[in-house]
C-alpha positions in Angstrom: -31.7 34.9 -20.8 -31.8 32.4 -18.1 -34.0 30.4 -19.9 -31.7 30.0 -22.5 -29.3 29.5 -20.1 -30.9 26.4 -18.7 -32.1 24.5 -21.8 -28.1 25.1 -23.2 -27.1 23.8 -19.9 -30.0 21.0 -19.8 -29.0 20.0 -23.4 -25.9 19.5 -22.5 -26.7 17.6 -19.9 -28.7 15.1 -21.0 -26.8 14.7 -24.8 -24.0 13.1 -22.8 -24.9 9.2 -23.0 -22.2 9.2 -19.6 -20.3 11.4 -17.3 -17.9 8.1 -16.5 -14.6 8.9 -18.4 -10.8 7.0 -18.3 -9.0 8.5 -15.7 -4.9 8.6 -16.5 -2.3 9.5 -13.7 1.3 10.0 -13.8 3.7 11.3 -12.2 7.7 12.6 -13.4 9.7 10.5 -11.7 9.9 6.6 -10.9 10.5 4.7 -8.4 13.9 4.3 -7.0 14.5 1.1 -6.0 12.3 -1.9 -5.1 14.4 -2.5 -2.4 11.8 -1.4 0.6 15.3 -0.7 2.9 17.1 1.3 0.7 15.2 4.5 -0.1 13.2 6.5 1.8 11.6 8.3 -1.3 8.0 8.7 -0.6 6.8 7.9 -3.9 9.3 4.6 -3.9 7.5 4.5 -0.5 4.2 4.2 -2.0 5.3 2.3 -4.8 6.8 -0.4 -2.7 4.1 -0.8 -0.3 2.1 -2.1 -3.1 4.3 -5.0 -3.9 5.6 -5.6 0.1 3.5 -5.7 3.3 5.7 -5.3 6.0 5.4 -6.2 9.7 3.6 -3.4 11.0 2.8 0.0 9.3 1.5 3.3 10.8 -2.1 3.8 10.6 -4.0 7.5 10.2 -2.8 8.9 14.1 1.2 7.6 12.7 0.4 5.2 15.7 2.2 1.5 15.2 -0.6 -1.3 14.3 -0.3 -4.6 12.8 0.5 -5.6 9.2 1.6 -9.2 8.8 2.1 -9.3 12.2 -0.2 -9.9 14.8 1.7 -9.5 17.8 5.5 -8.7 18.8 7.7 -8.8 21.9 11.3 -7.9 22.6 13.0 -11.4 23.4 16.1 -9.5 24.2 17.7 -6.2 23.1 18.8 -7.7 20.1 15.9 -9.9 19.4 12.2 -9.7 18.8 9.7 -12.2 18.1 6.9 -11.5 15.6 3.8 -14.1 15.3 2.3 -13.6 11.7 -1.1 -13.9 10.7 -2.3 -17.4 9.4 -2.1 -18.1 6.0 0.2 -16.0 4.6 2.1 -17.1 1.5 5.2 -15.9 0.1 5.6 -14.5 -3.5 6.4 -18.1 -4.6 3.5 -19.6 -2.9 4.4 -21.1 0.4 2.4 -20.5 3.2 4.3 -19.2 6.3 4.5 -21.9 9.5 6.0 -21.2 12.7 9.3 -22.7 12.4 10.1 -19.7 9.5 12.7 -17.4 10.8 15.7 -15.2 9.9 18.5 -14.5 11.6 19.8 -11.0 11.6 21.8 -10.3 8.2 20.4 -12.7 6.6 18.5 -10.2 4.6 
């Protein structure tokens, strides 16, 4: 019996050309918004962090650590000043300098 047992399972083994198959995920739902301020959905989360990187992010420990950001400081209550990695580019292919900023609202 357990020789029978192995050859079936050894013939089924090795008949199989590959184990690799297409893997297909989905999920019922979609995402909310691709605005990344205006939901706080965690799969629009997810979603959205695939398309925007932000200026920080929480790493593994939910500790604050860089993103597109390399450094921060609080100029004054109100304002903080980011310095972004070198080389970034924008969506329409500008590469960040400096001189970039945004006042608040301008959003």
């Amino acid at each position: 019996m357990r020789l029978a047992m192995f050859l079936a399972l050894f013939g089924c083994l090795t008949a199989a050309p590959a184990w690799a198959k297409t893997f297909t995920w989905a999920f019922n739902g979609d995402a909310l918004t691709m605005d990344p301020h205006a939901s706080n959905n965690t799969f629009t989360n997810a979603f959205v962090n695939n398309v925007y990187e932000g200026l920080t992010r929480h790493n593994y420990e939910i500790k604050i650590e860089p993103a597109l950001a390399t450094s921060w400081r609080t100029i004054s209550p109100t304002v903080w000043r980011f310095t972004l990695r070198q080389g970034v580019k924008f969506h329409n292919g500008a590469i960040s300098t400096p001189t970039m900023w945004w006042p608040p609202g301008s959003a």
